[in-house]
C-alpha positions as CSV (number, residue, x, y, z in Angstrom):
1,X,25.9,-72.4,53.3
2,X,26.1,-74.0,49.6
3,X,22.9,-74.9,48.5
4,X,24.3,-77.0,45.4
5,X,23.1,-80.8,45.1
6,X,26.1,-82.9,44.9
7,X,24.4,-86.4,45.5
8,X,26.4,-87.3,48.3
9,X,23.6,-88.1,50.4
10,X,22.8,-90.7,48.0
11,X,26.3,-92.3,47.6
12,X,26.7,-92.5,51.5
13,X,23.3,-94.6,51.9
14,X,24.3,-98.1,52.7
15,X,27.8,-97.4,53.9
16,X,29.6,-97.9,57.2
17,X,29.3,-93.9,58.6
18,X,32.9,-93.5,59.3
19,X,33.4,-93.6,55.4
20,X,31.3,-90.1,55.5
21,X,35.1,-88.8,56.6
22,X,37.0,-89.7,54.0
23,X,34.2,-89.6,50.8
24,X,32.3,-86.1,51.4
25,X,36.1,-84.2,52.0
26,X,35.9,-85.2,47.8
27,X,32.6,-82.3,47.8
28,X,35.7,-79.5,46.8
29,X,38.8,-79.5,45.8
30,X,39.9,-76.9,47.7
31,X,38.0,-77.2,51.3
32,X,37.7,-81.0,52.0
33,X,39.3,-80.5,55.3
34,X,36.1,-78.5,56.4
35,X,34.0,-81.2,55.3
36,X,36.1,-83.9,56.7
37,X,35.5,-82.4,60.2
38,X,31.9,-81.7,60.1
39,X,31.2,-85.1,59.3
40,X,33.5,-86.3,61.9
41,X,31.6,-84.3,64.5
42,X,28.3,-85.9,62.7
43,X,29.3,-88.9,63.6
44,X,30.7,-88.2,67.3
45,X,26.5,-87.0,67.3
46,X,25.5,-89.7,65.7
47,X,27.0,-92.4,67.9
48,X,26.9,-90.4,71.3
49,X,30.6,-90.1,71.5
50,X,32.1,-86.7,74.0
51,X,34.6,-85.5,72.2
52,X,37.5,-85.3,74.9
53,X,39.0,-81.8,75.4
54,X,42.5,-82.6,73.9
55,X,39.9,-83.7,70.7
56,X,38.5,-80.3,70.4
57,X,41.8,-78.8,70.7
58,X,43.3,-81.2,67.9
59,X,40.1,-80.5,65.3
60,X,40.4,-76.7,66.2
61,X,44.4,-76.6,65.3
62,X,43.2,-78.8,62.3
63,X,40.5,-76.0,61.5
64,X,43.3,-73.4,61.7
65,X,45.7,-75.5,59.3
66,X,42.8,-75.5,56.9
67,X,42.0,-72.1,56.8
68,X,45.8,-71.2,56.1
69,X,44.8,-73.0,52.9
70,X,41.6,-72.4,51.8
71,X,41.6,-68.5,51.9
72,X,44.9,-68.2,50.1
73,X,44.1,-70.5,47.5
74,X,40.8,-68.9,47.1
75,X,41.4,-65.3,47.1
76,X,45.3,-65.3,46.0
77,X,44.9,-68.2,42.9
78,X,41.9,-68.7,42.1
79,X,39.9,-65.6,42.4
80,X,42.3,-62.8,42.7
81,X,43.9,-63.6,38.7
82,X,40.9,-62.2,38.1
83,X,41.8,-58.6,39.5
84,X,45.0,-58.8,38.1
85,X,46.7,-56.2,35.5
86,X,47.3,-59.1,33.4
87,X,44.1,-60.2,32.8
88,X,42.0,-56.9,32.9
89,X,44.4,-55.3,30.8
90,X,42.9,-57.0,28.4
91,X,39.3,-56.6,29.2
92,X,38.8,-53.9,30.2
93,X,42.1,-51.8,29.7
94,X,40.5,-48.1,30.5
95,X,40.1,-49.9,34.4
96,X,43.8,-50.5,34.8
97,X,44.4,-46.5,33.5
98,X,42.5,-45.5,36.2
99,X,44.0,-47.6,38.6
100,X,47.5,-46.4,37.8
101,X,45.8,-42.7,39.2
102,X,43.7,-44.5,42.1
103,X,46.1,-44.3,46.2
104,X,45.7,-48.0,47.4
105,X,43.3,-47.5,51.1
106,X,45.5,-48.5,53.8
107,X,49.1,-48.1,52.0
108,X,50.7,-47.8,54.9
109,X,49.5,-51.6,56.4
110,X,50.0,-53.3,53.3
111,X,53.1,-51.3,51.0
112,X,50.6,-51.3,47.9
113,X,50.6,-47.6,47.2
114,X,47.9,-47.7,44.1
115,X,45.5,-50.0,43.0
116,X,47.6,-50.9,40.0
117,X,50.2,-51.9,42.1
118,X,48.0,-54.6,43.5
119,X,46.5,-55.8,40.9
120,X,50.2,-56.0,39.8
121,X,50.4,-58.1,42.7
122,X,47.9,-60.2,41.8
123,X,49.5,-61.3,38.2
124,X,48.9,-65.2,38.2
125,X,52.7,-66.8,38.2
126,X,54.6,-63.5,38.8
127,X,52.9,-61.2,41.2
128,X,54.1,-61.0,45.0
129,X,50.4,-61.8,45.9
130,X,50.1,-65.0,43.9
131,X,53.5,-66.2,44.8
132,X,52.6,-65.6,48.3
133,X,49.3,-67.4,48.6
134,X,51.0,-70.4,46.7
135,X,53.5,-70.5,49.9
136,X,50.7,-70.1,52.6
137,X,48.9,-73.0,51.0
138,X,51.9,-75.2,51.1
139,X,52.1,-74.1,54.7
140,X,48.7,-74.9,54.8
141,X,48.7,-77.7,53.8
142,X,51.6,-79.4,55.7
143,X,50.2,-78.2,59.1
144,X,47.1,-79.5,57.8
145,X,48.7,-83.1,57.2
146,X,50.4,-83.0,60.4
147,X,47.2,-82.4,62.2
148,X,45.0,-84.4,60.1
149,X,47.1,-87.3,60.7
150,X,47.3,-87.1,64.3
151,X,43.0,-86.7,64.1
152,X,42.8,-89.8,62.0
153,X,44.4,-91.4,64.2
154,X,42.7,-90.4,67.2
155,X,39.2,-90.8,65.8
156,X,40.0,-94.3,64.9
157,X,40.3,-95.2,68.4
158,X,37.1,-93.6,69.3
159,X,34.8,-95.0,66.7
160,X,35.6,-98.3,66.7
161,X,31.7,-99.9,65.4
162,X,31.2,-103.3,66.6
């Protein structure tokens, strides 16, 4: 759980609720999906609304989509550059000789057969990790959209606020 004030409390005071949706999915740039649904479920609480089964089922696929895109584009672009030959090779070069000499765990799941080769991998615009996660996310994404829309539609027809 993020612990990190953002104020969005405060800009949400005096608002119609259902706007909660569509302003605190802005609270990341990478994971507004996540917050998107929780505050939809906030509201379904907050106004006494059942979800209906094929609801749940729609949020969950949605959940799904979104997690397609958020781990890639955390751990293949934005965090694992940071692992990558490119960049500690120039920190921290004696970590990449010893990587060259280091059996990647598990070679035989994921074809990486040192360390190096997978940091290799991880080279931001050329490594078959990177180029990878930026595929997933567009996958991601578009399954996100598709589901997202069909929610959006959906929860305007159950939260209609007289």
């Amino acid at each position: 759980m993020a612990m990190l004030f953002r104020g969005y409390e405060i800009i949400l005071q005096g608002r119609d609720p259902r706007d909660a949706i569509d302003i605190s999915s802005r609270a990341c740039g990478v994971c507004g999906g996540v917050h998107s649904s929780v505050s939809s479920q906030a509201l379904d609480m907050a106004f006494g609304v059942q979800t209906p089964p094929m609801g749940v089922t729609v949020r969950n696929l949605g959940a799904g989509a979104e997690m397609l895109y958020d781990h890639p584009i955390h751990l293949g672009l934005l965090a694992g550059p940071d692992y990558s030959t490119a960049l500690v090779s120039v920190t921290n070069p004696e970590i990449v000789r010893k990587a060259e000499n280091t059996s990647a765990p598990h070679a035989h799941v994921h074809g990486y057969k040192t360390i190096k080769d997978i940091m290799d991998a991880m080279d931001p615009l050329t490594g078959a990790i990177y180029l990878e996660a930026i595929e997933f996310t567009r996958l991601g994404r578009a399954r996100c959209a598709t589901t997202c829309s069909a929610s959006t539609r959906t929860r305007r027809r159950w939260c209609r606020v007289a």
